[in-house]
BANU-816679 format. One line per 2 residues: number of its first residue (from 1); their letters; for each residue x, y, z of N, C-alpha, C, O. Coordinates in pm, 1 decimal. Example, Ala and Ser with C-alpha at 12.3 -4.5 7.8 and 13.67 -1.06 7.14 Angstrom:
// BANU-816679
1	AS	1319.0 -569.0 780.0 1230.0 -450.0 780.0 1320.0 -330.0 780.0 1423.6 -331.9 846.5 ~ 1285.0 -225.0 708.0 1367.0 -106.0 714.0 1290.0 3.0 787.0 1340.9 113.8 803.9
//
This chain:
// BANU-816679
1	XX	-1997.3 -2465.8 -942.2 -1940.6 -2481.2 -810.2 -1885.5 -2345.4 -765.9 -1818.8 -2268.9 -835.6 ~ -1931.3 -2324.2 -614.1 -1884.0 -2172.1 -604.9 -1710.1 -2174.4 -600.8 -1639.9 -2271.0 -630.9
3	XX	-1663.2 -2039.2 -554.6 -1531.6 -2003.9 -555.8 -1491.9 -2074.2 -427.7 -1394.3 -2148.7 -418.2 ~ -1581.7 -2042.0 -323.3 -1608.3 -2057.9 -189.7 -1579.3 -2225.8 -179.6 -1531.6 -2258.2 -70.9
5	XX	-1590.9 -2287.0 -232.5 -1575.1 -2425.1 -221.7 -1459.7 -2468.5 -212.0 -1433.8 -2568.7 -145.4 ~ -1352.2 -2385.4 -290.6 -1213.5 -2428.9 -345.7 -1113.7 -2328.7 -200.5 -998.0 -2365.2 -179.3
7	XX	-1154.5 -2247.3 -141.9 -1099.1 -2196.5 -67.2 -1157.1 -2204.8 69.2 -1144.2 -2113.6 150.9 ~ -1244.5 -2355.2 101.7 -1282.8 -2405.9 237.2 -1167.9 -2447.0 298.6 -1075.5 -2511.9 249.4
9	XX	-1177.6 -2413.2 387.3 -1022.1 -2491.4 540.7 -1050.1 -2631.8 598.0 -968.8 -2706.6 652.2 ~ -1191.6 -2654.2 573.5 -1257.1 -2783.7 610.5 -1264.3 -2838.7 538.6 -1304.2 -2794.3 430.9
11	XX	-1219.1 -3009.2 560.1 -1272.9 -3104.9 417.4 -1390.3 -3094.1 411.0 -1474.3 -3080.0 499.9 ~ -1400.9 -3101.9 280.5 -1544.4 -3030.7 181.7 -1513.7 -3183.3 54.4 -1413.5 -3222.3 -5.5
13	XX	-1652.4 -3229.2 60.2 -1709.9 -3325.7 -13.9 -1841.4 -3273.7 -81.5 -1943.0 -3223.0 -34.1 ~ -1802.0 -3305.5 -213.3 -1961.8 -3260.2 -280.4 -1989.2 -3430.7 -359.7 -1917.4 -3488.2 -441.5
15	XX	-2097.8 -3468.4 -307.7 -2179.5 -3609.5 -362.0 -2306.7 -3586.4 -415.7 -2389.5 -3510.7 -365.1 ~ -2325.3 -3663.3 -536.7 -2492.3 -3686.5 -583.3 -2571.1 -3738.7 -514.1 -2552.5 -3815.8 -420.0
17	XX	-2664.2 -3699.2 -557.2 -2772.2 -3828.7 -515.6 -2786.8 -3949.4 -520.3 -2861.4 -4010.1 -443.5 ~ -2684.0 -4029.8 -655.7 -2660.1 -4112.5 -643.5 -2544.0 -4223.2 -623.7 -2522.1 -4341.7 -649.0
19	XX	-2470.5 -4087.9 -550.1 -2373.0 -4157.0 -452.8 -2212.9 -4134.6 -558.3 -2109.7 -4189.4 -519.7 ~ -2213.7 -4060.6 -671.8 -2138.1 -4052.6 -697.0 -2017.3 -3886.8 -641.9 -2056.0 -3770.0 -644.1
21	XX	-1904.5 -3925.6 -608.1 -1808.7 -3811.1 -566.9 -1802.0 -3725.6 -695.2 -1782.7 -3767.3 -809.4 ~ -1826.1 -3568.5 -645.8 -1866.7 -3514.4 -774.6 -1704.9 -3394.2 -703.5 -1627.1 -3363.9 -794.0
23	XX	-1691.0 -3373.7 -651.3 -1507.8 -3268.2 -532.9 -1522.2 -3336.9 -459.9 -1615.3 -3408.8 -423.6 ~ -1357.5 -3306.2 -410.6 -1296.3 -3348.6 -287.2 -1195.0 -3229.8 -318.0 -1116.8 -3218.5 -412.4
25	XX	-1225.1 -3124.5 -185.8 -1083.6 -3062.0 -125.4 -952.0 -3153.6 -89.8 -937.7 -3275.6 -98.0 ~ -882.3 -3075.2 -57.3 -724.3 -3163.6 -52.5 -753.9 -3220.8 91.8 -703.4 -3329.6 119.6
27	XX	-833.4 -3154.9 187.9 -861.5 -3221.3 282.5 -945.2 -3319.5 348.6 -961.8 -3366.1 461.3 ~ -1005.5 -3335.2 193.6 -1149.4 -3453.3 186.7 -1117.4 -3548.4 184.3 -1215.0 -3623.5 186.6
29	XX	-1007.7 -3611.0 179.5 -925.5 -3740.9 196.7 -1006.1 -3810.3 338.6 -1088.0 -3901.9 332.2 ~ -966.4 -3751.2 447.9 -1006.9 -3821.2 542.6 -1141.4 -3810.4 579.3 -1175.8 -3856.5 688.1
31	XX	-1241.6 -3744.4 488.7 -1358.3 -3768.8 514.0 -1419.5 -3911.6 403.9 -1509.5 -3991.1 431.0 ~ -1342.6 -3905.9 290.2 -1358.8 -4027.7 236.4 -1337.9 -4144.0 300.0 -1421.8 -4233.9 295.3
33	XX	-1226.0 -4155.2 365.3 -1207.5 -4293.3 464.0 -1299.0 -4331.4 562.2 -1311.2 -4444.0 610.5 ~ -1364.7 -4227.3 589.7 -1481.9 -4217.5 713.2 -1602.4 -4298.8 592.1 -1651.6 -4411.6 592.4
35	XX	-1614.7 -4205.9 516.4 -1751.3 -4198.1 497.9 -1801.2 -4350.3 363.5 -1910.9 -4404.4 348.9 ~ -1686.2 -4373.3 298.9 -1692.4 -4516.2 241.5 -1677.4 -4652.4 259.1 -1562.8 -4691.9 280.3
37	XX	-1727.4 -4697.5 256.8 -1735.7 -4880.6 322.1 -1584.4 -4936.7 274.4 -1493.8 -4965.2 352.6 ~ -1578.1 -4945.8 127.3 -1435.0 -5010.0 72.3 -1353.6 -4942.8 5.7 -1291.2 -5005.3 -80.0
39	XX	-1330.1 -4816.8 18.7 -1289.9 -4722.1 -82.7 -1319.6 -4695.9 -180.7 -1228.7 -4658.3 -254.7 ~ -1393.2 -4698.2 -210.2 -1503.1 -4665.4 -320.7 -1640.3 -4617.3 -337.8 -1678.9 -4535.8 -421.6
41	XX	-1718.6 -4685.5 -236.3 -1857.5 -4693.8 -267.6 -1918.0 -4616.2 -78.6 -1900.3 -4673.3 29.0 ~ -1976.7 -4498.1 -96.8 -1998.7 -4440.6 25.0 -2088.1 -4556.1 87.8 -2136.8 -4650.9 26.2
43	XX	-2100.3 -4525.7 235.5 -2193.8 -4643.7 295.0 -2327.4 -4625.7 322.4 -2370.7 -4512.9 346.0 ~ -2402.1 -4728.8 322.2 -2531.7 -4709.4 354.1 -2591.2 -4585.2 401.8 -2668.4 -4502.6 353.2
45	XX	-2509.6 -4603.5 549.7 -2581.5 -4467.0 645.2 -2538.7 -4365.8 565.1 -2634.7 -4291.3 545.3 ~ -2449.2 -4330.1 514.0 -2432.7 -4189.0 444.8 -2511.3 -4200.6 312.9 -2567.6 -4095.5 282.2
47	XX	-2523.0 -4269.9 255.3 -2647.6 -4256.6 126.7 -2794.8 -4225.3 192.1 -2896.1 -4178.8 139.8 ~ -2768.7 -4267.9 324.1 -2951.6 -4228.5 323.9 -2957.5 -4077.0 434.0 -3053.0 -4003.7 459.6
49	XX	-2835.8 -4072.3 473.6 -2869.2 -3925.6 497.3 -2882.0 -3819.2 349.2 -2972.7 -3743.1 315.4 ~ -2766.3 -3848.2 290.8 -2748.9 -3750.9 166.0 -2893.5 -3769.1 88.4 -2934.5 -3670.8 26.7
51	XX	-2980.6 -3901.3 88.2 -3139.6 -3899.9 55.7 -3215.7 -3823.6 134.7 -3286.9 -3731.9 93.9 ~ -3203.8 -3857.5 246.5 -3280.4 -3775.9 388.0 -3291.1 -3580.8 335.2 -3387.8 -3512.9 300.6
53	XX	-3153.9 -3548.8 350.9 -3123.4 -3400.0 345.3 -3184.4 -3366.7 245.8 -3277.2 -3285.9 248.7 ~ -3126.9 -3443.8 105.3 -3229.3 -3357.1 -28.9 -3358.4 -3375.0 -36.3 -3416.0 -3284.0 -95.9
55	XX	-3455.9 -3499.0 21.1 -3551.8 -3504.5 35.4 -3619.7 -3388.1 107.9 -3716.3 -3325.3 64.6 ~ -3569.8 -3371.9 199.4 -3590.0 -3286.6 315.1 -3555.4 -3101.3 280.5 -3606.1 -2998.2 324.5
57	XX	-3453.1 -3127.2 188.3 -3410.8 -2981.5 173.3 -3357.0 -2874.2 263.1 -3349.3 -2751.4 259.9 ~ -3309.1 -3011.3 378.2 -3276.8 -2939.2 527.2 -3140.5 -2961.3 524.8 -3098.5 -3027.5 430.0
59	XX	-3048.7 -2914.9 620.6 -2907.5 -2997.8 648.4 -2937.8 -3076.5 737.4 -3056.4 -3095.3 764.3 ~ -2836.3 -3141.4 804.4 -2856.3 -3257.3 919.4 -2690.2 -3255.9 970.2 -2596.3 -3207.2 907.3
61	XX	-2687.3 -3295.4 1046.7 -2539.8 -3286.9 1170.4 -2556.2 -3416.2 1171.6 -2663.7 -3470.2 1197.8 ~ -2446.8 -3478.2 1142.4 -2398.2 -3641.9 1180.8 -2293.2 -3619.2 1247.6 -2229.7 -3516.2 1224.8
63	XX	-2244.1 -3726.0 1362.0 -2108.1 -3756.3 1416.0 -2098.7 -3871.1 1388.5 -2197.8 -3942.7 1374.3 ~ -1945.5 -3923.2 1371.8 -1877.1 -4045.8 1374.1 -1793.4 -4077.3 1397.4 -1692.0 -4013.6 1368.7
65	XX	-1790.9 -4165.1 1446.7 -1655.8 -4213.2 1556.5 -1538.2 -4235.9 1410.0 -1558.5 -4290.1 1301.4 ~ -1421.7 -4172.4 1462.8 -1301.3 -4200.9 1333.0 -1205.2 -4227.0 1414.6 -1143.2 -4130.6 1459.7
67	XX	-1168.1 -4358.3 1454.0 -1044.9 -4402.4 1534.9 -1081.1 -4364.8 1672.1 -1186.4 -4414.8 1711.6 ~ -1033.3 -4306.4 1734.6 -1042.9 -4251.5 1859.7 -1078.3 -4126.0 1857.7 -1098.2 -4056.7 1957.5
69	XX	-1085.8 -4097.8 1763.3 -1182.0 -3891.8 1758.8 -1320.7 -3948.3 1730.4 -1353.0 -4067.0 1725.3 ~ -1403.0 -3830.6 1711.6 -1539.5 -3791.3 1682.8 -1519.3 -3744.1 1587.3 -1400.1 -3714.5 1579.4
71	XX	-1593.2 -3709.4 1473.9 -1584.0 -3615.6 1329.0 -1737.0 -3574.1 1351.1 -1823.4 -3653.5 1388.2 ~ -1760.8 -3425.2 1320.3 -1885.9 -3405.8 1296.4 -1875.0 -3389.8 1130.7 -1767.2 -3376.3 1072.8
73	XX	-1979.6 -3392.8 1076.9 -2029.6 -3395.0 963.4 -2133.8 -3308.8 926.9 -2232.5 -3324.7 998.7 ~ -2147.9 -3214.0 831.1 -2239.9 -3111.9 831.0 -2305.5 -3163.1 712.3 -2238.1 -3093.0 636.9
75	XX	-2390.4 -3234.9 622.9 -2458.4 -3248.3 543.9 -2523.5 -3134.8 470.1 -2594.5 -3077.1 552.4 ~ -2532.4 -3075.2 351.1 -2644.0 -2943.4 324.3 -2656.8 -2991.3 194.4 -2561.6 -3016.1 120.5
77	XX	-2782.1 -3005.1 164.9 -2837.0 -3000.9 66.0 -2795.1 -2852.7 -35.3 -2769.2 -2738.3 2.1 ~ -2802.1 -2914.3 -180.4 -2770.6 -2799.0 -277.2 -2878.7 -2854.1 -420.8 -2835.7 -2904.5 -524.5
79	XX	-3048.5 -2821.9 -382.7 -3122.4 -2926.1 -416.9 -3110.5 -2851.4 -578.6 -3115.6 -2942.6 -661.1 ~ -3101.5 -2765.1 -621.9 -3099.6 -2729.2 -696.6 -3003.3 -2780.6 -805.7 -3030.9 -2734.1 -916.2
81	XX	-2924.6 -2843.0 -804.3 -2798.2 -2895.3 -871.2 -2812.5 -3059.0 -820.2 -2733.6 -3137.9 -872.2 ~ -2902.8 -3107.5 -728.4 -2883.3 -3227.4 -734.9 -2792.6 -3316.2 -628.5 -2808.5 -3437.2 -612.5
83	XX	-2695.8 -3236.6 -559.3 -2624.5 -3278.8 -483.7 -2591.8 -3212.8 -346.6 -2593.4 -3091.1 -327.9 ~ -2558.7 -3316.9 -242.9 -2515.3 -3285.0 -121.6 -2377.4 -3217.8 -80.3 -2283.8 -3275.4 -135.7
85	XX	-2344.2 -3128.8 -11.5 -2236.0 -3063.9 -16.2 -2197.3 -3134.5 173.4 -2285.0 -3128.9 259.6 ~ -2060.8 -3191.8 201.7 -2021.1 -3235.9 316.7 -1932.2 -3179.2 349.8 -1836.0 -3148.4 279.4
87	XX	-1954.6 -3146.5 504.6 -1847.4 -3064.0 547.0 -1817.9 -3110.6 657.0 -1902.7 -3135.1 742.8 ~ -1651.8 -3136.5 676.5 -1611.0 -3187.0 771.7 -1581.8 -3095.7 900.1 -1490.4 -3013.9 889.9
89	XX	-1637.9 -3102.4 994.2 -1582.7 -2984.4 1086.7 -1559.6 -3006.7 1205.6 -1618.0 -3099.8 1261.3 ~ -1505.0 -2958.8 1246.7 -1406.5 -2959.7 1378.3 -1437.4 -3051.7 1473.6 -1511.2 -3036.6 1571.0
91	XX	-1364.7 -3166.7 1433.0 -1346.7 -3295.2 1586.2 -1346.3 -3242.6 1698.8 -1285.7 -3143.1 1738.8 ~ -1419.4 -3315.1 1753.2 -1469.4 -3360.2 1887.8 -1303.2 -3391.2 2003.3 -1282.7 -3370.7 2123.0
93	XX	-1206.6 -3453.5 1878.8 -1109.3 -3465.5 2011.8 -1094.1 -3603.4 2031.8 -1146.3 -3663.6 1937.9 ~ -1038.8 -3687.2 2124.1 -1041.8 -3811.3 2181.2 -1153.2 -3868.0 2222.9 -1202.5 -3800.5 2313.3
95	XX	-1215.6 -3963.1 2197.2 -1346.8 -4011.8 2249.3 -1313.0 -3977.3 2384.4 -1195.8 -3958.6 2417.1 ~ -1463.1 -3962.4 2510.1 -1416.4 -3982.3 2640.0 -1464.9 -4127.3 2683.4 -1557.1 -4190.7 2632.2
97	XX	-1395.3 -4160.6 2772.9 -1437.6 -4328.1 2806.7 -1573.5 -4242.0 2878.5 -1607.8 -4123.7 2880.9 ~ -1629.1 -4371.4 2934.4 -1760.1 -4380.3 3026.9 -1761.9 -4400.2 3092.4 -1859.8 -4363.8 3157.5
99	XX	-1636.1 -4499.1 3172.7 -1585.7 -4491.9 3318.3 -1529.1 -4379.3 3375.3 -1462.4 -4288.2 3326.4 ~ -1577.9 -4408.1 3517.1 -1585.3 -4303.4 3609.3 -1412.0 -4280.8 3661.5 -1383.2 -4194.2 3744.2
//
């Protein structure tokens, strides 16, 4: 694991392939709440991106609604080691309504 990992400002999640939490920065807390169904077990949609990306060997940009913010999500493959590296980065802010 690089140095670079431990001195990210962004919650930073590193997951396997098979879904097991391999880090969590001190600020990965609230990407865990996002990103797991029951506290424990990540959810569907995020297992099949983290399949998608290493399959792919690409990153991918997810958003998700977290309460009333947006969270983007940076996905990157690290195919070499097996696992997805998640990076939480800079909310979106307050959802905006859709009324005019």
């Amino acid at each position: 694991m690089s140095r670079l990992s431990f001195k990210n400002p962004n919650p930073l999640l590193q997951v396997s392939k098979e879904g097991h939490l391999l880090y969590s920065n001190a600020d990965g807390q609230e990407l865990l709440t996002l990103l797991r169904e029951d506290g424990q077990t990540f959810s569907d949609s995020c297992l099949q991106v983290i399949d998608q990306v290493l399959g792919d060997n690409q990153h991918a940009k997810v958003k998700y609604e977290y309460g009333e913010r947006i969270l983007t999500c940076m996905f990157v493959p690290v195919e070499t080691a097996g696992y997805v590296s998640v990076y939480g980065l800079q909310g979106t802010g307050p959802r905006q309504s859709d009324e005019v």
